[in-house]
N, C-alpha and C positions, 0 to 999 in steps of 0.2 A: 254632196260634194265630198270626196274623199278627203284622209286624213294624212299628213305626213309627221307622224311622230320625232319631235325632237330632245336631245340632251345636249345643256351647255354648261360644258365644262372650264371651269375657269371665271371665278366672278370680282375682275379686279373693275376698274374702271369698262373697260373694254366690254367686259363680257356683263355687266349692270345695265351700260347703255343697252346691250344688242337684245336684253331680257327686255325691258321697258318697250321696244322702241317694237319688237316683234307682236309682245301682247295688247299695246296701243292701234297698230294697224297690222293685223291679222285678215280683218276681211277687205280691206284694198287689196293686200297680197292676194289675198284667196282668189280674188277677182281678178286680178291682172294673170294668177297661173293656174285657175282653176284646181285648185286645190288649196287647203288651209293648213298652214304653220302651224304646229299645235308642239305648247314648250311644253313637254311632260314630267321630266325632270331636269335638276340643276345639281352641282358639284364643286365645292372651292376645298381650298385645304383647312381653312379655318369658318368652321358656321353662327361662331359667336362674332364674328366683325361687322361691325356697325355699314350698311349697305344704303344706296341711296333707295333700295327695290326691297319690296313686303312678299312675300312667296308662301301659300301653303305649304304646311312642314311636311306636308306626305310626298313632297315633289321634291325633296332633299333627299339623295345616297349618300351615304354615310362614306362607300367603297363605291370611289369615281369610277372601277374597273368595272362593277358592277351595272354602268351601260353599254359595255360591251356585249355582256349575255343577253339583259334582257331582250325579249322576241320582238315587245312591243314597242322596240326603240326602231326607229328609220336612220336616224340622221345625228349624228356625232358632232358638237361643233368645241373646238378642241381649242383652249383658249389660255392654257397655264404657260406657256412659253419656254424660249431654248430645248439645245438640240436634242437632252438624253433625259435620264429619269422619268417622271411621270408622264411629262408629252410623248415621249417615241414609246411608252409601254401603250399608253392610252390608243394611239392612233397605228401601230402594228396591230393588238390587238381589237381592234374596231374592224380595219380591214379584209383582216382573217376571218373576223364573225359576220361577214358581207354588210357592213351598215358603212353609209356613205358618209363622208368625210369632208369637213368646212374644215379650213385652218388660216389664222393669222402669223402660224410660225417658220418665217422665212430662214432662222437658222434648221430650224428641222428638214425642210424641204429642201434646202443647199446641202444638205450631208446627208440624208437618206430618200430624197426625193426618186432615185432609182428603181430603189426596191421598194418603197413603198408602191411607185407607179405601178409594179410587175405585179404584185398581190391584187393592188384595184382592179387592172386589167384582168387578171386572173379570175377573179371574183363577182366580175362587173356592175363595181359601184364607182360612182365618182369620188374623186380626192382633187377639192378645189382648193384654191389657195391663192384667189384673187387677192387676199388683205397683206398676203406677205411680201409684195412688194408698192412701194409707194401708197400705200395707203387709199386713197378716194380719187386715186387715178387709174381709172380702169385699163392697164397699160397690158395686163395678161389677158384679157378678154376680146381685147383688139387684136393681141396677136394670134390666140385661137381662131375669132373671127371675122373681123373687120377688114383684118388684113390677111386670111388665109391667100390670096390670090399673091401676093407678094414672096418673088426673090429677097430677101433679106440679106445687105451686104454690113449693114453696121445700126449697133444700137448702141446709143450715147444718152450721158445727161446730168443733171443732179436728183442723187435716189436719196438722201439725205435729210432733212430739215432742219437740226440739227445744226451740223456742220454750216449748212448756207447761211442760218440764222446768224451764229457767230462771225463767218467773214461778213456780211452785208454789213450786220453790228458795227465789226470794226475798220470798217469804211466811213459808213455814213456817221456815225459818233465818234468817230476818232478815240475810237477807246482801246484800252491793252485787251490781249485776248484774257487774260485774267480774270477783268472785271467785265467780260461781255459774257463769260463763262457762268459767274455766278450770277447776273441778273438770269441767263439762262435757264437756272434752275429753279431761279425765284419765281420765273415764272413757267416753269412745270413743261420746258423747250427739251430740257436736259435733265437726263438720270442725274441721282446724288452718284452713282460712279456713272461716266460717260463716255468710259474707256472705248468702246464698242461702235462709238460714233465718229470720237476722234481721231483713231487709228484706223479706218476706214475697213473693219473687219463687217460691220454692216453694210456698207456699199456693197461691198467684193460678195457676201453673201446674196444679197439680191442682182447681181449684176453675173453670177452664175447661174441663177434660174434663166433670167432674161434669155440669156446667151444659148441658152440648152433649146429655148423654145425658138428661137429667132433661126437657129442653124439646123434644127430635127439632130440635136447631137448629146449623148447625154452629159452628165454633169460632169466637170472638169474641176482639179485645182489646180492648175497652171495657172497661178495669176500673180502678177503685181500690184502689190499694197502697196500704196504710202496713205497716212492722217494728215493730218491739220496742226500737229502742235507745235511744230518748228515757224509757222508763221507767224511775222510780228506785223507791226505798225510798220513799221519800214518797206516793208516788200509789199505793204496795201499801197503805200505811198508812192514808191518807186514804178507801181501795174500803174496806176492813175497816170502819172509822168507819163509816161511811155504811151498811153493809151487803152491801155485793157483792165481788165477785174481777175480777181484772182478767185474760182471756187471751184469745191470737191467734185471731180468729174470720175464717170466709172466710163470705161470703153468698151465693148465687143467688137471685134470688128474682125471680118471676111478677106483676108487679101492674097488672092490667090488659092491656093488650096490649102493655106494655116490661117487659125485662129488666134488672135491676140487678145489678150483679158486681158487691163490696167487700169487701178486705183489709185487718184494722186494726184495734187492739187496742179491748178492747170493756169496760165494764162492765156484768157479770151480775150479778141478783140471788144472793146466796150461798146461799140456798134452795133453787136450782136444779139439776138434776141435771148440766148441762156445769159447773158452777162446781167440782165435789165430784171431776172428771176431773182427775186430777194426773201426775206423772210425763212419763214419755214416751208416757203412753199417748193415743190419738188417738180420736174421736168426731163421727160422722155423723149428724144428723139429717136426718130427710124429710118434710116436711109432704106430704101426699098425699090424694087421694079415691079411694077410700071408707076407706083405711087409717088416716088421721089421720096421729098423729105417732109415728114409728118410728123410735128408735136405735139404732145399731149402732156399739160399741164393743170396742178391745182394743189390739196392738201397732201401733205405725205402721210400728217400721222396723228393722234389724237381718235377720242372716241366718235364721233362722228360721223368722220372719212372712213375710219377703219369699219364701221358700222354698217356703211353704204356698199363696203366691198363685201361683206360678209352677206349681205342681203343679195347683192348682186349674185352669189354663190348658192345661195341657199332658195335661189327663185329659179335657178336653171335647173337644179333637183327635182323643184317642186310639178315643173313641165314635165318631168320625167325622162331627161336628156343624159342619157348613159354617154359619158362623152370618154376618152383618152386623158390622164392628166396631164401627158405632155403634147395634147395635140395630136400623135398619131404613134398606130403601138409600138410598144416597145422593142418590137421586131424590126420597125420600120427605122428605129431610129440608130444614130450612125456615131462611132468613135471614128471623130474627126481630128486632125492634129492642131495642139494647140501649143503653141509658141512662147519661150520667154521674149519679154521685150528688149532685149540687149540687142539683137540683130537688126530695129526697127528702125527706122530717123525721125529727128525731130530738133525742133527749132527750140532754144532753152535761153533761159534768163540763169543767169551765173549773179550772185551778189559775194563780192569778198571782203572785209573787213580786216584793215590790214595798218599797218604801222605807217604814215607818212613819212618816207624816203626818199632818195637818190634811187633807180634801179628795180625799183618794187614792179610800178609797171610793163616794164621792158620783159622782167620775170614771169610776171603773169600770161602774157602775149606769146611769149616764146614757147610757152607748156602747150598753150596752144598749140600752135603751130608744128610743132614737134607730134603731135597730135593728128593734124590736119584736118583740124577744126577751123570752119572760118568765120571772121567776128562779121557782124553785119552792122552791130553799132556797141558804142561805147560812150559811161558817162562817170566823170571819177568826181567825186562830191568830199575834201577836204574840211576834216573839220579839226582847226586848227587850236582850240582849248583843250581837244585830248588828245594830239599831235596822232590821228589817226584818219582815213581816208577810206569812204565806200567805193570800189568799185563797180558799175555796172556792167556786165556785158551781154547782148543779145547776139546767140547766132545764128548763120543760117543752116537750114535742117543738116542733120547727122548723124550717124550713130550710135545707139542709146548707150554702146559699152563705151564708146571713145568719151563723150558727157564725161561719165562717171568717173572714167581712168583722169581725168582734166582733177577734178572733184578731189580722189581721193592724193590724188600729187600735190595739189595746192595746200589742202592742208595740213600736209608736213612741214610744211615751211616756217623756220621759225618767225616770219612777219606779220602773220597771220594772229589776228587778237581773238576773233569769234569764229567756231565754226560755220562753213562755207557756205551758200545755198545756189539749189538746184533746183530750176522749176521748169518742167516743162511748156510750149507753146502751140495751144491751137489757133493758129492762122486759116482756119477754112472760114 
């Protein structure tokens, strides 16, 4: 049976699991793709850190680049992470030297997934990157092929764990995002910096691959951010009142001949099946033809998940399946227009925090209106030991620039105690 020579570079958590977990079942592998995994060499920055995994020291390069040249390397699996420095030298140069390419780095492949695609193709090896979005939900594999026969008009979900962890958190414990934060990291949910998670720069990265492969379009950054850190106890409480849940949703979506990319906490009806996804678990929907609506949920992230996708990658190799990385070439694929979401509508939750007065609410209404914004409901919740008053208001869909113009007028106002909040509504 033949051999497929491997180098895995990157030996943090991640890349310890995928070393262990490859040379424990190598000949399962071998058997399910006729052909045997063989780790020939490994790579970290640091060779004196204490590892859960024992390795022949001849199987150590000193110079991670140095699986670049060798002849007797097949298969690169690139595992140091973000977008620049040694991962984009590692995996340009990998591609160049025709050796095929495993990746867990979804910031890499959001910012040069492009060119990197044009060189595989070029060269044709594969550049897979099942593990760089949602982790052990094999949501890119379905879309290469599960779902090749599908129109794709929208893909939605939570890509996060992260982020879900903490709002579920501060639902179900009624706790400050503060103290859900740092049980977070106590329990290894969340980086010591978590920046990347809460400010939904991770979403928006994996929610631009999705979107490239779900439309044959390449990568875009037209998109709308927002994180999670503005949300308190209050607006958990107020979603509950009203009916819905609040958590980090990414969109793509098809309407007409523009594309929309948005990042940004959302309110779901609580009815709904993503509202009921808690934890760290993560969840992919696909609006599609003739499939309709197809989910795919489970872990996002940890070694594991991320394990199973990189396997997943490193078996369709092993077949010998020279594929496209984005599905089909680069020739084929198409700059489509993509859209701010200002022009878009949507139904929004307004919460304002304001001085209990005479006039306050008349004021409010009337910005509205001036606006032509229309309220669908309303709920003003006085609390009268700090002579101040939450208002709620739910509207019906709208404008996403008028929202904002409501937003940024209200807060000039001197009645106003706490900045304002805006959150959007999905009603499907």
């Amino acid at each position: 049976m033949k051999k497929l020579n491997i180098a895995i570079i990157g030996l943090g958590n991640i890349g310890c699991y995928l070393y262990k977990y490859l040379n424990k079942n190598k000949f399962i592998l071998a058997k399910k793709n006729n052909c045997i995994p063989n780790v020939l060499y490994v790579s970290a920055r640091n060779r004196k850190k204490k590892r859960i995994i024992q390795f022949n020291k001849k199987k150590w390069l000193s110079n991670y680049l140095d699986a670049t040249k060798k002849k007797e390397i097949d298969l690169i699996v690139e595992l140091i992470g973000g977008s620049e420095g040694a991962a984009k030298k590692l995996v340009f140069a990998a591609l160049k030297n025709k050796k095929h390419v495993v990746t867990a780095n979804k910031a890499l492949i959001a910012k040069y997934g492009d060119q990197l695609s044009k060189i595989a193709e070029k060269n044709r090896v594969n550049l897979e990157f099942e593990a760089s979005v949602c982790g052990g939900v094999p949501i890119i594999r379905s879309l290469k092929e599960g779902l090749i026969a599908n129109k794709i008009n929208k893909v939605f979900g939570i890509f996060n764990g992260t982020s879900n962890y903490i709002l579920s958190s501060m639902d179900k414990e009624n706790k400050s995002f503060k103290e859900v934060l740092q049980n977070a990291q106590k329990l290894g949910y969340a980086e010591s910096n978590p920046t990347s998670d809460l400010n939904g720069e991770d979403v928006a990265a994996k929610l631009k691959i999705l979107s490239s492969l779900c439309f044959n379009s390449f990568l875009n950054d037209n998109i709308h951010v927002e994180g999670i850190k503005d949300i308190d106890k209050d607006d958990i409480n107020y979603a509950n009142r009203l009916g819905y849940k609040i958590k980090l949703l990414g969109y793509a979506e098809l309407i007409g001949k523009n594309i929309f990319q948005r990042v940004h906490p959302t309110l779901i009806r609580n009815s709904s099946n993503v509202a009921s996804i808690d934890g760290v678990l993560n969840a992919v929907i696909i609006d599609g033809n003739p499939v309709g609506q197809n989910i795919i949920q489970g872990e996002g992230a940890g070694p594991a998940a991320t394990t199973s996708a990189l396997i997943s990658d490193i078996s369709s190799i092993l077949r010998g399946n020279i594929k496209f990385p984005f599905s089909i070439s680069n020739k084929e694929r198409k700059k489509l227009n993509f859209k701010q979401i200002s022009e878009r509508s949507f139904s929004a939750y307004f919460r304002f925090n304001v001085i209990d007065k005479p006039g306050v609410l008349s004021n409010i209404t009337q910005v509205f209106s001036r606006n032509r914004v229309s309220i669908k409901r309303l709920v003003q919740d006085p609390n009268k030991n700090k002579r101040s008053s939450s208002i709620i208001i739910i509207t019906h869909p709208t404008k996403d620039k008028s929202l904002n113009k409501i937003i940024q007028t209200i807060n000039r106002k001197s009645y106003v105690k706490k900045r304002s909040k805006l959150i959007r509504i999905n009603d499907e």
